[in-house]
N, C-alpha and C positions, 0 to 999 in steps of 0.2 A: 584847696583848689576851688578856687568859683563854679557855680554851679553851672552844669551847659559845657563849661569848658573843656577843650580835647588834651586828652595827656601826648605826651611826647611820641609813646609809640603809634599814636592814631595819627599824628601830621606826622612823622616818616612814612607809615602805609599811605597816605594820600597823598602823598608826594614821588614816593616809588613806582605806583599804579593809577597815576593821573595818566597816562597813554595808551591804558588796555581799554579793550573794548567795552567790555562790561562797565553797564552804567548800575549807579542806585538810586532809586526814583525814591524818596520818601513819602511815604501812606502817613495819614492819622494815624495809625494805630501800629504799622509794621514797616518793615524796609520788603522791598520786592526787585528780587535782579532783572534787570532786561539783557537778553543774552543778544537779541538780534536789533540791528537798526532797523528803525521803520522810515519808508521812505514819505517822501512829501506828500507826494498824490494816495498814499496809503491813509495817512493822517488827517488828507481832507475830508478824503472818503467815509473817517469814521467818525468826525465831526460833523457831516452834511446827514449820517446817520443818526447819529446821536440825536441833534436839531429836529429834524423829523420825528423818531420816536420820543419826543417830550411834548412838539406841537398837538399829535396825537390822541395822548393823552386824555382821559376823560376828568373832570374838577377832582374826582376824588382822589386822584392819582396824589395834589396836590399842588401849590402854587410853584409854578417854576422859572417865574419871572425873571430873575437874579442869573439861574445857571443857565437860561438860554442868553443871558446877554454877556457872559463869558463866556460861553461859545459862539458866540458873534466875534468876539474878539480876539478868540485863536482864531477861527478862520478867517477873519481878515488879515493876521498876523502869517499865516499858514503861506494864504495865496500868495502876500509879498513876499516870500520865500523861495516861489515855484518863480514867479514872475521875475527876480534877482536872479536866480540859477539859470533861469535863461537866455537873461540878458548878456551874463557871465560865457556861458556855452555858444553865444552868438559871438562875441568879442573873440573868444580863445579859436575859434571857427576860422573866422577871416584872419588870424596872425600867423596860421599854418602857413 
């Protein structure tokens, strides 16, 4: 079996339990379950935090050039999310 590759019984389990909740976010180094959804505005909020405590930051902290510009780009990605979900909650609104 090629390396990487899933055996048989790993695509039947992700195929049986593609509709539960529980997600797996894959880490560098580990897998980590997420039991609860986080909602939008939960997720800006810890991206507009996150942003914050890196501007912060004093040089020795480190250069952090790079991951504030990918957190630029979830949160741009974030907001169009919130702003789609409402556009959607507006539509489904007036069809009542």
């Amino acid at each position: 079996m090629a390396e990487g590759a899933l055996t048989d019984d790993e695509i039947i389990d992700a195929v049986l339990n593609a509709d539960k909740e529980e997600e797996i976010v894959i880490d560098e180094n580990e897998f980590t379950p997420i039991l609860e959804k986080v909602s939008l505005k939960e997720a800006e909020k810890a991206i507009d935090n996150i942003t914050r405590f890196l501007y912060e930051q004093e040089p020795e902290f480190g250069e952090v050039n790079e991951e504030l510009r990918i957190l630029k780009g979830l949160h741009k990605r974030v907001k169009l999310l919130i702003v789609k979900n409402l556009k959607q909650l507006n539509l489904n609104f007036h069809n009542e």
